[in-house]
N, CA, C and O of each residue as an XYZ file, in Angstrom:
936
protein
N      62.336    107.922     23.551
C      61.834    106.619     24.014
C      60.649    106.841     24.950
O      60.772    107.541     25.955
N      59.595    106.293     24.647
C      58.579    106.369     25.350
C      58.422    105.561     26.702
O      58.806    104.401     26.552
N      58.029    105.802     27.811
C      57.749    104.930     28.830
C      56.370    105.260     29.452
O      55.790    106.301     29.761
N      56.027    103.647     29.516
C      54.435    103.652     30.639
C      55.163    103.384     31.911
O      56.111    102.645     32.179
N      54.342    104.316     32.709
C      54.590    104.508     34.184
C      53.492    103.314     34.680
O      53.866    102.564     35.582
N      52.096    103.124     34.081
C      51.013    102.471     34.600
C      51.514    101.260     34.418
O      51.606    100.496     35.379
N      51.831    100.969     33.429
C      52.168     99.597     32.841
C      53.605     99.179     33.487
O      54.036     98.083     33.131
N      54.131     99.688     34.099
C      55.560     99.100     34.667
C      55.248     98.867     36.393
O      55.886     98.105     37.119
N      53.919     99.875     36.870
C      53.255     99.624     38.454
C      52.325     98.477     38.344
O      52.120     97.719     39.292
N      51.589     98.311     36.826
C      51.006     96.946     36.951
C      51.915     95.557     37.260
O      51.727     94.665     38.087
N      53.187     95.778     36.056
C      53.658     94.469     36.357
C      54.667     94.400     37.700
O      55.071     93.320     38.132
N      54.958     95.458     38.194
C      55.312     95.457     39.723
C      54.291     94.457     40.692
O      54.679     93.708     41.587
N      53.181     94.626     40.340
C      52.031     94.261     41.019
C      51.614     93.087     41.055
O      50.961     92.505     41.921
N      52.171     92.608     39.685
C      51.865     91.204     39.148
C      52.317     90.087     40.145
O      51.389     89.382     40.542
N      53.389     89.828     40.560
C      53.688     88.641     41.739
C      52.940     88.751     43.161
O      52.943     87.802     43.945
N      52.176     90.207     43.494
C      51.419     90.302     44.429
C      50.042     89.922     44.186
O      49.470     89.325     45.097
N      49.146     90.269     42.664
C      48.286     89.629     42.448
C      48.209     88.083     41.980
O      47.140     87.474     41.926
N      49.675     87.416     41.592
C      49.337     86.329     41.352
C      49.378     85.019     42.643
O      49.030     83.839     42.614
N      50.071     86.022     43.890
C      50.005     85.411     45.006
C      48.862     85.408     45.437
O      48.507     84.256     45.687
N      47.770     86.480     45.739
C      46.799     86.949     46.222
C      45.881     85.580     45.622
O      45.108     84.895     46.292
N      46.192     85.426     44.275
C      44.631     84.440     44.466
C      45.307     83.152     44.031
O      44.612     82.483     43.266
N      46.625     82.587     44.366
C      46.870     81.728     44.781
C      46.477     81.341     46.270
O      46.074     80.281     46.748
N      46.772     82.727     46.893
C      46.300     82.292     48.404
C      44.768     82.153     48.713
O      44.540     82.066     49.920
N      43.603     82.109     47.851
C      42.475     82.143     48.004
C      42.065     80.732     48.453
O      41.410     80.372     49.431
N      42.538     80.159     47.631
C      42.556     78.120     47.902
C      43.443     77.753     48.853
O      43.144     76.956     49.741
N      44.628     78.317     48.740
C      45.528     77.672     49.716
C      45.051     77.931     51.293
O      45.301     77.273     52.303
N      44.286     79.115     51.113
C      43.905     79.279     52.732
C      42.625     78.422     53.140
O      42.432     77.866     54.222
N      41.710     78.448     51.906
C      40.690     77.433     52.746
C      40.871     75.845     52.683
O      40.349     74.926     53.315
N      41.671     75.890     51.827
C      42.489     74.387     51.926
C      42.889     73.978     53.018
O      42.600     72.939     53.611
N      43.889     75.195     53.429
C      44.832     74.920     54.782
C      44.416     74.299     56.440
O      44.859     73.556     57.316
N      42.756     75.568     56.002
C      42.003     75.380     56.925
C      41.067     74.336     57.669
O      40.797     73.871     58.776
N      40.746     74.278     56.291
C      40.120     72.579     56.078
C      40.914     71.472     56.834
O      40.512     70.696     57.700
N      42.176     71.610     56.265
C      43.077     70.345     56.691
C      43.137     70.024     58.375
O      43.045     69.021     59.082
N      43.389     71.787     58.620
C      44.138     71.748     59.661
C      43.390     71.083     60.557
O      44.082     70.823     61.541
N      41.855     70.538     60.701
C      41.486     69.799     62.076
C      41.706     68.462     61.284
O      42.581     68.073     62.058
N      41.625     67.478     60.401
C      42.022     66.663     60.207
C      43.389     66.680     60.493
O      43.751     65.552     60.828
N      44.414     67.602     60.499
C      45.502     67.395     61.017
C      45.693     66.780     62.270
O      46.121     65.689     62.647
N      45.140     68.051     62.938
C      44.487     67.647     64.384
C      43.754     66.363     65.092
O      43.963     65.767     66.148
N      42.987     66.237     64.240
C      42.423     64.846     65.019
C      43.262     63.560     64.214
O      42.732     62.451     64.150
N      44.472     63.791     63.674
C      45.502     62.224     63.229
C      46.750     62.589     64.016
O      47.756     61.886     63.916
N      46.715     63.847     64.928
C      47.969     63.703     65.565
C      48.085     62.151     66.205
O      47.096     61.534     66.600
N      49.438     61.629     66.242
C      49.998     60.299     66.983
C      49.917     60.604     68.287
O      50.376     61.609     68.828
N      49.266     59.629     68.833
C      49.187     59.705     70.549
C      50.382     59.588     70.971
O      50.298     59.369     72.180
N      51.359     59.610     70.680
C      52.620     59.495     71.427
C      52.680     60.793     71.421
O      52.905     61.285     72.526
N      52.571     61.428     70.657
C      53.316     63.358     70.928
C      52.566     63.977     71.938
O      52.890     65.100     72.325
N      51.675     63.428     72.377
C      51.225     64.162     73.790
C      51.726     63.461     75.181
O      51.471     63.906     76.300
N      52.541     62.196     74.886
C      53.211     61.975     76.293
C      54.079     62.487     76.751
O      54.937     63.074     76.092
N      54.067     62.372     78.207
C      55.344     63.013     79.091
C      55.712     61.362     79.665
O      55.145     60.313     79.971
N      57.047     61.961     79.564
C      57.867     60.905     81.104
C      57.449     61.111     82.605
O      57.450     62.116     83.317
N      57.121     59.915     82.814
C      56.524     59.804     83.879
C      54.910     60.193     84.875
O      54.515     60.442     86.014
N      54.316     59.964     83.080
C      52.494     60.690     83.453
C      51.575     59.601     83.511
O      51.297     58.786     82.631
N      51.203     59.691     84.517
C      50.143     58.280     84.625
C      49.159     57.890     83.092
O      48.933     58.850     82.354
N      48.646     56.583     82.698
C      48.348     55.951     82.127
C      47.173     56.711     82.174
O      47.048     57.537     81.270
N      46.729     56.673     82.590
C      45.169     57.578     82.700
C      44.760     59.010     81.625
O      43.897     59.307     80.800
N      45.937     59.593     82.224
C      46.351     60.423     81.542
C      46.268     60.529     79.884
O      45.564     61.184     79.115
N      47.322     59.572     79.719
C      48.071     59.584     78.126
C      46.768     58.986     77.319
O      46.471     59.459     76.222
N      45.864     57.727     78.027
C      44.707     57.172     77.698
C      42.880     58.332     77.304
O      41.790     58.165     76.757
N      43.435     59.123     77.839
C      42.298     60.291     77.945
C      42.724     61.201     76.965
O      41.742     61.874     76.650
N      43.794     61.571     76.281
C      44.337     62.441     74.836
C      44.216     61.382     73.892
O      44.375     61.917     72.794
N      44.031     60.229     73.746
C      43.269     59.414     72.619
C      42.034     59.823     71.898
O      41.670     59.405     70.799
N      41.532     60.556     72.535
C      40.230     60.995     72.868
C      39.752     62.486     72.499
O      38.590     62.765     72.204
N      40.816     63.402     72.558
C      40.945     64.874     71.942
C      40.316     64.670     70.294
O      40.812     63.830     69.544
N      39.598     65.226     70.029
C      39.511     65.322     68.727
C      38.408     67.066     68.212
O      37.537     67.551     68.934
N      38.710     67.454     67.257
C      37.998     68.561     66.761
C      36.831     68.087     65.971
O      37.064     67.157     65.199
N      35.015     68.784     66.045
C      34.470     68.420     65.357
C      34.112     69.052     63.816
O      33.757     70.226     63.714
N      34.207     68.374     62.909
C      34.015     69.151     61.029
C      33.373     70.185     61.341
O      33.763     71.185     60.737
N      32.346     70.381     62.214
C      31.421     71.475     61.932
C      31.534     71.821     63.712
O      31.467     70.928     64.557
N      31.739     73.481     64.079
C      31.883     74.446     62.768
C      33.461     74.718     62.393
O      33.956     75.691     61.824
N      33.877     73.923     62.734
C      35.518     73.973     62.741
C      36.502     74.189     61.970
O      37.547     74.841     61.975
N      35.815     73.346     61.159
C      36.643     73.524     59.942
C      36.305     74.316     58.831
O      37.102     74.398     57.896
N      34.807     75.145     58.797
C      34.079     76.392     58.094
C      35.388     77.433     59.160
O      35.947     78.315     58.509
N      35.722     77.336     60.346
C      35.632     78.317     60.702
C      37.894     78.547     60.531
O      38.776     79.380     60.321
N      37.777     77.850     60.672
C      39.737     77.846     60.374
C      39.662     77.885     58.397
O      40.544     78.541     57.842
N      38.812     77.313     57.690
C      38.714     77.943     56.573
C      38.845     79.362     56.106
O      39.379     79.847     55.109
N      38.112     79.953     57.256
C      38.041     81.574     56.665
C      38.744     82.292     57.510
O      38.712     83.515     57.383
N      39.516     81.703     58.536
C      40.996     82.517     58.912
C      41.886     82.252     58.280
O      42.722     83.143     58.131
N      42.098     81.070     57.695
C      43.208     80.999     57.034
C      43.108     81.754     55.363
O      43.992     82.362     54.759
N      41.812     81.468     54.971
C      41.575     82.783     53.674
C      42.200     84.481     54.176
O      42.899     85.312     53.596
N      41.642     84.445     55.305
C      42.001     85.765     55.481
C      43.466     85.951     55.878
O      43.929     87.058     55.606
N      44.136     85.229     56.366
C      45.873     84.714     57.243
C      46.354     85.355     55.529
O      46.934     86.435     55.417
N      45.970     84.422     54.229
C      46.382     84.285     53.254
C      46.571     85.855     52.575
O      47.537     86.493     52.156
N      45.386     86.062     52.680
C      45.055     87.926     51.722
C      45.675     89.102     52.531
O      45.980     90.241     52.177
N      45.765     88.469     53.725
C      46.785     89.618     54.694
C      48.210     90.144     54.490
O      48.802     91.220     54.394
N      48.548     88.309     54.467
C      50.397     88.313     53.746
C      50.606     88.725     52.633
O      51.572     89.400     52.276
N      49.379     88.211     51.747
C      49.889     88.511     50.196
C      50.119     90.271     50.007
O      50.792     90.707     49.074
N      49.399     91.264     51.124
C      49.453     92.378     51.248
C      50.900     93.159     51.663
O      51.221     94.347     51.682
N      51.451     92.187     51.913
C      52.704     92.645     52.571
C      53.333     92.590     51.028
O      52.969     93.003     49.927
N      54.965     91.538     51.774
C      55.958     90.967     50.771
C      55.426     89.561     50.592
O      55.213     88.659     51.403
N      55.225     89.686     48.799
C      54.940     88.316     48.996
C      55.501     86.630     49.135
O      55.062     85.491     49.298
N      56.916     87.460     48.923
C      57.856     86.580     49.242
C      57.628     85.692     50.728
O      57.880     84.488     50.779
N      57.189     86.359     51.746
C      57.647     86.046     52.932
C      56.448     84.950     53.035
O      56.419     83.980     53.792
N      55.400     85.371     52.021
C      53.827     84.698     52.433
C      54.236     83.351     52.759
O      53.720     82.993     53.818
N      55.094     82.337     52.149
C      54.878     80.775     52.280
C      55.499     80.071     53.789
O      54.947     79.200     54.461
N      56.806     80.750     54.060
C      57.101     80.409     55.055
C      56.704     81.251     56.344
O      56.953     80.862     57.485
N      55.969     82.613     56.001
C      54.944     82.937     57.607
C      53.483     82.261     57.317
O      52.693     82.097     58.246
N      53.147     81.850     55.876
C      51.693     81.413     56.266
C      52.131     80.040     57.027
O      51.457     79.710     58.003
N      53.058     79.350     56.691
C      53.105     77.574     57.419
C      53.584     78.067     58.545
O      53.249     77.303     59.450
N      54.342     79.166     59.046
C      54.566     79.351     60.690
C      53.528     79.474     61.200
O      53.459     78.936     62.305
N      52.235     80.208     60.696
C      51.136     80.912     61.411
C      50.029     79.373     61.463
O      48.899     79.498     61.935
N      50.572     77.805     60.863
C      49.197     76.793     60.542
C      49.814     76.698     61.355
O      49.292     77.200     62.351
N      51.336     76.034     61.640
C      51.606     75.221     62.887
C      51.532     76.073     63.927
O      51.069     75.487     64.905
N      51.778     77.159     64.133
C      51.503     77.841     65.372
C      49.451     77.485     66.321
O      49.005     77.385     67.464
N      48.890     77.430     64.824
C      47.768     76.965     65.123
C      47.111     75.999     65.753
O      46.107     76.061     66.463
N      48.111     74.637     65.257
C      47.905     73.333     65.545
C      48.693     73.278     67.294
O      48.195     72.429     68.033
N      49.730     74.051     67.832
C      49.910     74.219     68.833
C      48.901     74.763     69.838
O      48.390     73.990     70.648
N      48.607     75.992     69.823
C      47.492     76.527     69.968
C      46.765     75.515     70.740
O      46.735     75.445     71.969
N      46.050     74.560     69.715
C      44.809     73.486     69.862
C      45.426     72.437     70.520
O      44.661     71.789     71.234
N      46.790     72.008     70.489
C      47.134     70.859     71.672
C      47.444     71.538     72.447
O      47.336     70.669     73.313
N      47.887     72.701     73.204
C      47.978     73.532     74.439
C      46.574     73.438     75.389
O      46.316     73.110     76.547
N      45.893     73.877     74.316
C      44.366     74.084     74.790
C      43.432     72.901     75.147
O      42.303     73.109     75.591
N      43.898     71.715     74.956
C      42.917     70.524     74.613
C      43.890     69.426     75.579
O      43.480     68.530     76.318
N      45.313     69.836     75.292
C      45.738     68.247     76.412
C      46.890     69.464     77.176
O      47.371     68.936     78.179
N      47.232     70.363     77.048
C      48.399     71.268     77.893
C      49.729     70.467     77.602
O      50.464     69.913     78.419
N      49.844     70.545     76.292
C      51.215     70.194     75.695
C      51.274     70.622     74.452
O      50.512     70.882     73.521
N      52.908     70.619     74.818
C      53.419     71.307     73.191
C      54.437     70.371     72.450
O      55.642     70.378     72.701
N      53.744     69.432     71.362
C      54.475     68.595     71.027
C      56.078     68.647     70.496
O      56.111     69.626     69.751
N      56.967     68.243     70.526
C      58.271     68.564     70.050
C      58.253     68.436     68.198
O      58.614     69.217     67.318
N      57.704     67.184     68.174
C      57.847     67.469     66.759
C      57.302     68.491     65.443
O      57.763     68.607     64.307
N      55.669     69.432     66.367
C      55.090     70.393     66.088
C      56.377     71.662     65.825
O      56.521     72.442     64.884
N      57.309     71.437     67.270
C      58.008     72.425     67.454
C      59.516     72.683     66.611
O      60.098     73.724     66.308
N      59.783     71.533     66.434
C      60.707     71.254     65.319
C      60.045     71.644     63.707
O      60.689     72.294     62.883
N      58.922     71.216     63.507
C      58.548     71.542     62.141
C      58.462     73.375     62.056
O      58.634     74.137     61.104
N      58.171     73.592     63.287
C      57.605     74.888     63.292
C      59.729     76.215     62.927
O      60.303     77.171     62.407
N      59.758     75.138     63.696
C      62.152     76.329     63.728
C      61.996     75.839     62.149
O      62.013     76.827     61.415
N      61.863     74.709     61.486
C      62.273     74.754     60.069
C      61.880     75.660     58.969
O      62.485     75.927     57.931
N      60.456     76.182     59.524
C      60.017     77.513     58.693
C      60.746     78.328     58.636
O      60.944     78.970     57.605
N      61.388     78.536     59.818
C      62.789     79.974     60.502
C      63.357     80.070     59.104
O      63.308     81.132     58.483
N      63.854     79.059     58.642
C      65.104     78.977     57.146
C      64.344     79.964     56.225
O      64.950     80.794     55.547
N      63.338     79.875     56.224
C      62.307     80.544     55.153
C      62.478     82.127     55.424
O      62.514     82.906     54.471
N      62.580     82.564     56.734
C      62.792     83.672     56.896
C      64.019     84.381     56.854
O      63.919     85.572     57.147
N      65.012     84.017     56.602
C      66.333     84.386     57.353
C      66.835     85.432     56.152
O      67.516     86.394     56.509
N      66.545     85.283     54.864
C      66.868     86.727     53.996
C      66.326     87.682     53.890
O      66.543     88.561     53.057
N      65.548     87.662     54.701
C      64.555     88.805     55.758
C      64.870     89.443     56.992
O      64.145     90.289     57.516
N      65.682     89.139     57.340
C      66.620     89.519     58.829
C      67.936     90.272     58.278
O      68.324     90.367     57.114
N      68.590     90.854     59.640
C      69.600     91.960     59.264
C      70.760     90.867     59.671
O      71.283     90.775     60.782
N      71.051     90.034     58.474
C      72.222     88.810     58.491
C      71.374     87.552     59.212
O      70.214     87.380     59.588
N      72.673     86.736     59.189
C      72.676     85.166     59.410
C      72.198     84.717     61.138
O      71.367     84.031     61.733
N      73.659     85.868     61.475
C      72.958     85.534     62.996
C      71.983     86.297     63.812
O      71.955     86.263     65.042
N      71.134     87.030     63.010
C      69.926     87.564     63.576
C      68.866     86.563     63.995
O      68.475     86.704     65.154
N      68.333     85.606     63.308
C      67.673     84.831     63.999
C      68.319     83.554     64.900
O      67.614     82.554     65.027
N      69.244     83.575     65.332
C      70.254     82.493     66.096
C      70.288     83.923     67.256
O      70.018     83.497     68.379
N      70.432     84.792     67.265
C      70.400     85.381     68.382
C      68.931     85.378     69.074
O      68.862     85.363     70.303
N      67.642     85.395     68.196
C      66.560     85.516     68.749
C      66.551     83.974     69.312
O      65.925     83.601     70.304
N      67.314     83.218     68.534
C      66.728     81.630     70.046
C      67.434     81.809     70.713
O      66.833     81.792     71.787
N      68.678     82.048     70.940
C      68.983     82.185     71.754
C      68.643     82.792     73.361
O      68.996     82.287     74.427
N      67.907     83.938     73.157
C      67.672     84.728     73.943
C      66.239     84.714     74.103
O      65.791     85.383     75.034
N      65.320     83.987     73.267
C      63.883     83.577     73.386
C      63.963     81.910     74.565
O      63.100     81.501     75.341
N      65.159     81.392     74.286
C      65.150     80.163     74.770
C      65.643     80.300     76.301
O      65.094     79.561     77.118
N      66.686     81.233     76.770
C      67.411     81.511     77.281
C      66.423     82.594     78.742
O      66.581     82.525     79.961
N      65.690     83.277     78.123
C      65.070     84.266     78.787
C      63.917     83.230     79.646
O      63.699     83.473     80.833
N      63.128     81.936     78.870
C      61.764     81.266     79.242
C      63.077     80.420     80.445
O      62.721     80.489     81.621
N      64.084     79.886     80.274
C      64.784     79.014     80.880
C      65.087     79.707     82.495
O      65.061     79.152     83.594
N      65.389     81.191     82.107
C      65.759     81.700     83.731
C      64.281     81.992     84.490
O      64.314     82.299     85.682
N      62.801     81.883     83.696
C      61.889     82.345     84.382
C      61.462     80.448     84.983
O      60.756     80.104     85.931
N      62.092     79.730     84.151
C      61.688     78.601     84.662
C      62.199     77.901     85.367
O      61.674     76.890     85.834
N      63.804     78.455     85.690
C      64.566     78.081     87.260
C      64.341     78.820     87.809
O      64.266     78.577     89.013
N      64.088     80.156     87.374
C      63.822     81.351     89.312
C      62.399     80.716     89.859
O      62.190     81.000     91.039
N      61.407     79.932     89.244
C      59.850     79.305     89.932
C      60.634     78.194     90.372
O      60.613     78.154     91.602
N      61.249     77.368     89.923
C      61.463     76.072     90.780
C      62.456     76.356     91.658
O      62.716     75.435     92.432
N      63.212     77.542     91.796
C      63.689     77.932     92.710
C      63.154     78.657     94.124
O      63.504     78.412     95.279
N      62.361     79.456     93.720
C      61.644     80.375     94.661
C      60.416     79.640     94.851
O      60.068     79.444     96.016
N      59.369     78.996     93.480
C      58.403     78.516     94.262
C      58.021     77.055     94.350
O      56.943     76.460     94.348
N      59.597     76.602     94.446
C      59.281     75.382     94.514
C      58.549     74.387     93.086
O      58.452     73.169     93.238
N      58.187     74.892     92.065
C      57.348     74.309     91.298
C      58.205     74.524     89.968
O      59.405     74.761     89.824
N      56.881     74.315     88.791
C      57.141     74.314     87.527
C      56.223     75.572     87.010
O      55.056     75.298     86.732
N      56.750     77.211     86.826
C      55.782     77.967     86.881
C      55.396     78.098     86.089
O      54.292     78.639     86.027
N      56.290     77.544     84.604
C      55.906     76.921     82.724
C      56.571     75.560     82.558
O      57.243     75.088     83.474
N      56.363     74.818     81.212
C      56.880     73.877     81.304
C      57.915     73.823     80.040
O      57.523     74.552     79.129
N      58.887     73.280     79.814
C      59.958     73.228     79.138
C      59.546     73.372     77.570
O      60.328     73.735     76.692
N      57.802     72.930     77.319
C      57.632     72.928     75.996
C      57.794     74.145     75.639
O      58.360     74.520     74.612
N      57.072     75.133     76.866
C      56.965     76.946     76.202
C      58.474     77.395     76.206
O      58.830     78.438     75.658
N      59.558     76.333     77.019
C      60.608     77.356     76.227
C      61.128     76.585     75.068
O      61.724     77.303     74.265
N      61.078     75.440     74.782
C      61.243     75.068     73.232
C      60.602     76.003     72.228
O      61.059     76.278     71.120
N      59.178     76.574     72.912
C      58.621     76.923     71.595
C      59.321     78.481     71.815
O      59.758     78.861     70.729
N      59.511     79.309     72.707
C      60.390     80.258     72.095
C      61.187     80.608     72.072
O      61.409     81.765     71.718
N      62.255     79.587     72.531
C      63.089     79.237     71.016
C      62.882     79.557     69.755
O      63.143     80.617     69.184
N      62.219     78.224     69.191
C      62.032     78.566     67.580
C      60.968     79.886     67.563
O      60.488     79.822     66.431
N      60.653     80.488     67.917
C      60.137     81.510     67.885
C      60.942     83.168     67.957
O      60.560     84.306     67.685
N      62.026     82.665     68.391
C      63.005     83.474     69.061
C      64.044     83.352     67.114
O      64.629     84.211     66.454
N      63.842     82.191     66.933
C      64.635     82.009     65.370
C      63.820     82.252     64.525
O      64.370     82.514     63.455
N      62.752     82.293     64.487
C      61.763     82.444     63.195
C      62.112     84.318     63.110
O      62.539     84.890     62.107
N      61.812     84.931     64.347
C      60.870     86.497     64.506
C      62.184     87.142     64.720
O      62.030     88.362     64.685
N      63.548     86.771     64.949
C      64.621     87.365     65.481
C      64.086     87.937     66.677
O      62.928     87.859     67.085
N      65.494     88.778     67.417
C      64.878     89.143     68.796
C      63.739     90.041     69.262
O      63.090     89.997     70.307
N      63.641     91.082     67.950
C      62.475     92.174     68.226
C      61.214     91.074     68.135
O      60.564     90.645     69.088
N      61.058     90.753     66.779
C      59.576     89.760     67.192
C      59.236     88.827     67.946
O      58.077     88.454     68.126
N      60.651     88.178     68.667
C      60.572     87.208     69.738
C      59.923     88.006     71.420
O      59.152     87.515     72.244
N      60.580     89.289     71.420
C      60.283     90.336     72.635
C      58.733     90.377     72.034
O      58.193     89.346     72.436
N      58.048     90.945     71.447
C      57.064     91.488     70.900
C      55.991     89.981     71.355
O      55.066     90.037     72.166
N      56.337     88.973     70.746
C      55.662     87.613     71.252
C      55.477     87.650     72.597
O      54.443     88.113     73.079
N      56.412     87.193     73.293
C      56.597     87.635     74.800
C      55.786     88.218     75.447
O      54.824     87.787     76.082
N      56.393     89.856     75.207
C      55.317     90.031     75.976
C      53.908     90.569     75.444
O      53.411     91.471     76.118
N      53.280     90.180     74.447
C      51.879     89.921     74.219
C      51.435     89.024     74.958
O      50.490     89.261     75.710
N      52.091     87.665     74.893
C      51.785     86.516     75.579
C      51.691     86.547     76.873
O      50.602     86.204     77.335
N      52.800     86.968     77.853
C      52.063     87.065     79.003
C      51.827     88.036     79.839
O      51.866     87.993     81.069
N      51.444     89.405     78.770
C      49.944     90.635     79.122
C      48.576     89.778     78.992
O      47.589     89.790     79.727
N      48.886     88.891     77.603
C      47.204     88.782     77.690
C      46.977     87.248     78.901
O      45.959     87.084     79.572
N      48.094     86.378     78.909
C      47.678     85.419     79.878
C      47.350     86.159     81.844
O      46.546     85.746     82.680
N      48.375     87.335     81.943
C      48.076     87.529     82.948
C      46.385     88.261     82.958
O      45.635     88.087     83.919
N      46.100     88.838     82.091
C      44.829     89.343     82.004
C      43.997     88.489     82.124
O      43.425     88.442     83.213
N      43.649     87.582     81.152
C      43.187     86.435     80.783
C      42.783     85.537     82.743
O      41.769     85.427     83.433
N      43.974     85.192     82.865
C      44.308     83.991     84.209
C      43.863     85.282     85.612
O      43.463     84.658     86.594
N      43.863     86.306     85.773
C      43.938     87.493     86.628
C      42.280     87.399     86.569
O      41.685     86.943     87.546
N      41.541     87.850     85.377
C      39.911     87.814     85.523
C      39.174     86.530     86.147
O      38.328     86.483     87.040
N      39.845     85.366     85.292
C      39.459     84.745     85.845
C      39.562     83.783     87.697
O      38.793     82.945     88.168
N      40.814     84.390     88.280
C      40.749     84.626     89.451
C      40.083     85.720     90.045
O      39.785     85.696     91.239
N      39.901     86.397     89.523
C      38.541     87.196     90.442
C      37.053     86.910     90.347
O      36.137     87.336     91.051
N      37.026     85.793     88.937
C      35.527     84.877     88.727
C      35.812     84.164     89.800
O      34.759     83.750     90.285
N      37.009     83.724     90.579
C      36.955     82.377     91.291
C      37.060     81.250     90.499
O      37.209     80.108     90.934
N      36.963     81.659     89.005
C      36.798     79.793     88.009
C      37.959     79.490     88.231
O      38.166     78.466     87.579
N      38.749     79.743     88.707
C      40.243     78.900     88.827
C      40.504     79.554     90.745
O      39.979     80.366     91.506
N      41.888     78.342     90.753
C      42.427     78.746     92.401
C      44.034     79.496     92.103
O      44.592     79.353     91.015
N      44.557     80.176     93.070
C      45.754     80.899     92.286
C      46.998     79.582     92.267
O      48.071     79.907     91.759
N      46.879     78.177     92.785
C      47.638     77.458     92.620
C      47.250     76.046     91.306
O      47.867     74.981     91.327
N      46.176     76.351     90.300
C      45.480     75.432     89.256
C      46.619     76.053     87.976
O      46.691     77.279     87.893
N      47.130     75.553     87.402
C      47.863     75.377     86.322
C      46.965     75.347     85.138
O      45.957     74.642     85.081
N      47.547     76.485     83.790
C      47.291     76.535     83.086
C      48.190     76.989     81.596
O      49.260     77.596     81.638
N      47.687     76.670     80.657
C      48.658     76.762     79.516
C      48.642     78.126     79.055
O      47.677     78.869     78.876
N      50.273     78.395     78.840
C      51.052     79.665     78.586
C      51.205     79.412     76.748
O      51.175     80.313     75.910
N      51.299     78.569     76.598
C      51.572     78.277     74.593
C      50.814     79.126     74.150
O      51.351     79.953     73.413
N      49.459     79.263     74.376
C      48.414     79.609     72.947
C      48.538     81.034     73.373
O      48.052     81.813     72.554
N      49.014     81.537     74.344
C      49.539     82.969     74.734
C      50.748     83.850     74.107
O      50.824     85.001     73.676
N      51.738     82.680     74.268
C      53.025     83.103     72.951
C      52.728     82.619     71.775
O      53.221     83.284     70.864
N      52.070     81.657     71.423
C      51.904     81.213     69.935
C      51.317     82.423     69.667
O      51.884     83.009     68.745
N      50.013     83.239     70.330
C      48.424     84.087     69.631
C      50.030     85.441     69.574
O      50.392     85.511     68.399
N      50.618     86.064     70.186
C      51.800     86.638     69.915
C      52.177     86.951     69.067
O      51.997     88.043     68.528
N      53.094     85.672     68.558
C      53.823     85.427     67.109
C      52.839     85.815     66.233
O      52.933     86.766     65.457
N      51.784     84.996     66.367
C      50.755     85.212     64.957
C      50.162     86.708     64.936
O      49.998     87.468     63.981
N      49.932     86.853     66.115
C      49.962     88.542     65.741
C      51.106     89.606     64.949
O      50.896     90.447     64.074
N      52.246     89.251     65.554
C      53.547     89.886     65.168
C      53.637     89.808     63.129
O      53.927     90.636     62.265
N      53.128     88.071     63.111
C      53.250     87.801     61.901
C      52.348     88.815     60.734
O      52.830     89.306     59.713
N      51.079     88.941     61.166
C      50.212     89.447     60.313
C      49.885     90.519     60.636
O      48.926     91.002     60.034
N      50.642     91.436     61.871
C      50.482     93.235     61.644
C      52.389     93.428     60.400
O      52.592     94.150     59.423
N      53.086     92.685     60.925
C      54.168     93.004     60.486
C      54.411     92.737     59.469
O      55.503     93.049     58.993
């Protein structure tokens, strides 16, 4: 009986090339969308209880412009796309939609310093996508746990010791589901990427003086840029 060795590594190959240029459109598609996403978020997902009118009236107003914005999330998300398909391509659909919404967080962190809940809910439902990828069921239920659990004691020892809010409850919602998507190694790995590069980040710029060491600033696009790293070396 004869056998091709070439011909049995091609069609091995075949669900990786037929992902690969499925993901060619889907990424500049994605990209495209994603500031129209952005500028139809509902003004309600950026309120808090108890934030002056002023406030909530001035995130009406957030919006991303077409150009170069959406050329330019076009060709990360082409590339987000050809990265995964390099891996397993199984995993591509539910880490490429972790890595858009992680995005769209990102941009409301950065633009109003909130992390919407319902962003954050869509974002744990990707988790399902991952979970026959983990070592069992409760591998990613341990990472929220302990992603949710870990942001919660850093956010009573500040209102304990300094009196304040030293993050705000959204960053531990978000890792949480971050903590369920990545299980605990990629939830640690998020972590602390996120705040090496915020202390770097917030540290320079206290020695510019552009900030005071008591001006508040957003920790999200620090654990979100994390995850998405974790996502597309891993």
């Amino acid at each position: 009986m004869m056998e091709f060795p070439y011909l049995s590594m091609e069609l091995s190959c075949l669900p990786r090339m037929i992902a690969a240029l499925a993901g060619i459109p889907l990424g500049a598609f994605s990209g495209h969308r994603l500031v129209s996403a952005f500028n139809r978020i509902p003004d309600h997902w950026y309120w808090e209880d108890g934030e002056p009118p002023e406030e909530q009236r001035a995130r009406k107003e957030l919006k991303l412009k077409d150009y170069p914005w959406k050329w330019f999330f076009s060709a990360f998300f082409l590339l987000t796309a050809l990265r995964l398909c390099a891996g397993d391509w199984r995993l591509m659909l539910p880490a490429f939609a972790a890595v858009w919404i992680l995005t769209l967080l990102i941009l409301t962190d950065i633009k109003a310093m909130v992390l919407p809940d319902p962003l954050i809910a869509l974002l744990a439902v990707t988790g399902f996508g991952f979970i026959p990828f983990h070592q069992g069921f409760l591998y990613p239920a341990v990472g929220l746990a302990m992603g949710a659990g870990i942001m919660l004691l850093v956010y009573g020892t500040g209102r304990l010791l300094a009196k304040t809010e030293v993050l705000g409850l959204g960053d531990v919602k978000l890792m949480g589901a971050l903590g369920f998507i990545l299980g605990p190694r990629g939830m640690i790995f998020a972590l602390a990427a996120g705040f090496l590069s915020s202390g770097i980040y917030y540290g320079f710029l206290l020695l510019r003086r552009t900030i005071r060491l008591n001006d508040r600033g957003p920790l999200g696009p620090f654990l979100a840029g994390g995850a998405i790293l974790y996502l597309l070396l891993g």
